[in-house]
C-alpha positions in Angstrom: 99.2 106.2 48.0 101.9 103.8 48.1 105.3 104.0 46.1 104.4 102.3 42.9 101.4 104.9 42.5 103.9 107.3 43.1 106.7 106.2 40.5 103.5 106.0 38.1 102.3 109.5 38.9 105.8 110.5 38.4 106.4 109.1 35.1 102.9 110.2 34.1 103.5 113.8 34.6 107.2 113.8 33.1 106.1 111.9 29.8 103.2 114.0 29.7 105.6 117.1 30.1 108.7 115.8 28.1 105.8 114.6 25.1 105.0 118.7 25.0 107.9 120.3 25.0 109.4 117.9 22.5 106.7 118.8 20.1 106.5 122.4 21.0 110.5 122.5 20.1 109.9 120.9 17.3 107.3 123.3 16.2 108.7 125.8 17.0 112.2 124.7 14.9 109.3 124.3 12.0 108.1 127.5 12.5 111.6 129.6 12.5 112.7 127.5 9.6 109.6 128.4 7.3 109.9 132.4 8.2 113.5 132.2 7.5 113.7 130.1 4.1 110.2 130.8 2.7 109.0 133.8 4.6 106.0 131.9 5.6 104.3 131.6 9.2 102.5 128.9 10.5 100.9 131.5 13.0 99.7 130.6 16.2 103.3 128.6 17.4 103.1 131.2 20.3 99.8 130.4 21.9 100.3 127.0 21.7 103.7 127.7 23.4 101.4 129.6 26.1 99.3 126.7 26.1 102.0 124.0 26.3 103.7 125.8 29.5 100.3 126.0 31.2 99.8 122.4 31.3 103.2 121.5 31.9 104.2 123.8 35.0 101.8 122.3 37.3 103.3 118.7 36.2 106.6 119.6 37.0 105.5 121.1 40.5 104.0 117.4 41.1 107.2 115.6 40.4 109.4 118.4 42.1 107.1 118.0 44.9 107.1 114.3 45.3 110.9 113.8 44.6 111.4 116.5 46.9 113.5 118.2 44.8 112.1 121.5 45.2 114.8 124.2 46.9 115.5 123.9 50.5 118.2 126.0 52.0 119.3 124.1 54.9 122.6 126.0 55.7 120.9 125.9 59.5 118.8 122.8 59.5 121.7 120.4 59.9 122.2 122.2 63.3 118.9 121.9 64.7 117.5 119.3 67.2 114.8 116.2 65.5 112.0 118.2 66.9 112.4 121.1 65.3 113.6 119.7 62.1 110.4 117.8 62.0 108.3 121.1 62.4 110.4 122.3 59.6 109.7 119.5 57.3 105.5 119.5 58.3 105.8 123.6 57.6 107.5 123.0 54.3 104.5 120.5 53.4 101.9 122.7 54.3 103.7 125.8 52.3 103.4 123.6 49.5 100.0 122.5 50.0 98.8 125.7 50.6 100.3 127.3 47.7 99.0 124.1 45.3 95.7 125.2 47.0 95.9 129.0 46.2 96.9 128.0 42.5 94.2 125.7 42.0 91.7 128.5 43.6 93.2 131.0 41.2 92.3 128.7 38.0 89.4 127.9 39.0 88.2 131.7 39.4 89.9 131.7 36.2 88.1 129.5 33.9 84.5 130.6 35.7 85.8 134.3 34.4 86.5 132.9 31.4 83.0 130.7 30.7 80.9 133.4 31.7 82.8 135.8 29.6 82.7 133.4 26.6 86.7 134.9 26.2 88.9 134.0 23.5 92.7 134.5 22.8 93.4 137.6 21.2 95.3 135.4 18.3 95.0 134.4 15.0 92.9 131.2 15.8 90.7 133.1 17.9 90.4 130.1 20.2 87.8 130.0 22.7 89.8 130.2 26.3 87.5 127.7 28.2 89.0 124.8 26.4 92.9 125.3 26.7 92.1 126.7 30.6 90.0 123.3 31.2 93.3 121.8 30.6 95.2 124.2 32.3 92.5 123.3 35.1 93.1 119.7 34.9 96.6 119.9 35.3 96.5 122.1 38.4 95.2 119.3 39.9 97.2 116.9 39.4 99.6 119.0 40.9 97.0 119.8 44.2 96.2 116.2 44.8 99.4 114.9 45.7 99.9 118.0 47.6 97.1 117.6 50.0 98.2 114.2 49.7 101.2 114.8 51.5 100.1 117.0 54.0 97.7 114.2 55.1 100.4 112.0 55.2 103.1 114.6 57.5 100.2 115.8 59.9 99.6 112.2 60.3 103.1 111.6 61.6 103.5 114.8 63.5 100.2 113.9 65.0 101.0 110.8 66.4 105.0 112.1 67.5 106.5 110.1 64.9 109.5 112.7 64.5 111.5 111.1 62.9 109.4 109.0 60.6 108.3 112.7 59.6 112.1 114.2 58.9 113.1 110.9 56.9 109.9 111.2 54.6 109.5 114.9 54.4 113.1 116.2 55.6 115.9 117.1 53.1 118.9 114.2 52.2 122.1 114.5 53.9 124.9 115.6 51.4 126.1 112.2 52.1 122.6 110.6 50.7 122.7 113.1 47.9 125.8 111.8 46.9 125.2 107.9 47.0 121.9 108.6 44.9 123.9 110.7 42.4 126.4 107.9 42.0 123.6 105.2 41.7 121.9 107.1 39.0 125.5 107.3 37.1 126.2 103.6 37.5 122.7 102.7 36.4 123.5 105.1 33.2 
């Protein structure tokens, strides 16, 4: 995958995720101001919150995980020698993988539960479960393809002893790099 498929899987996801929650908030604003000033529900705002959070989660694992901005406490990692870092930075790819696998596995069992069941939400609507799962579904794999993605990609490098080349794609930024791209982002803003 090269970086321009990446920037547009990235902005993909976060419109996608920014879209929903900006019209979930604004339904939701909707629904508190109709009970409030005409004692009136739309019903439902909550399973459609349920709904909105399903398909955005998995979205915003994809961008955390290809920005690399998930949490890395690397207190002791500074420290370390390049080969170890390296092993360090494949093993936090694989976690990551292996937990976008288990997800995926999970939802999958999920929504088979759920069509041979014939579920529906215990709600007001009464919605039939396979459909908003399906989604649900979808979006856990657009968080489990760039996963495997990546571990491809980093046992690739480790495979062939490119250490470093590993760390600098898969390793956390220095404080000092933190700080450049922080100050980049404020002069482009």
């Amino acid at each position: 995958m090269s970086q321009g498929h990446v920037a547009r899987y990235k902005r993909m996801a976060s419109n996608v995720f920014g879209v929903t929650m900006l019209s979930l908030a604004v339904l939701v604003t909707i629904e508190t101001l109709l009970r409030k000033l005409l004692s009136v529900s739309l019903g439902g705002v909550d399973e459609l919150a349920g709904y909105s959070i399903a398909l955005s989660a998995p979205l915003c694992f994809a961008v955390a995980l290809l920005e690399r901005s998930h949490i890395r406490i690397n207190i002791l990692y500074i420290y370390l020698r390049p080969r170890v870092k390296a092993w360090l930075d494949y093993l936090s790819v694989l976690s990551l993988g292996v937990l976008a696998l288990f997800l995926f596995g999970f939802t999958v069992k999920t929504v088979l539960e759920t069509q041979a069941y014939q579920s529906i939400a215990q709600t007001p609507w009464a919605t039939p479960l396979i459909y908003p799962q399906a989604v649900w579904l979808a979006s856990m794999a657009l968080f489990l393809v760039p996963a495997l993605w990546l571990q491809i990609r980093a046992l690739t490098l480790l495979t062939k002893g490119q250490m470093a080349a590993l760390s600098a794609e898969f390793g956390p930024d220095t404080p000092e790099a933190e700080l450049k791209a922080e100050l980049e982002d404020l002069q482009r803003r």
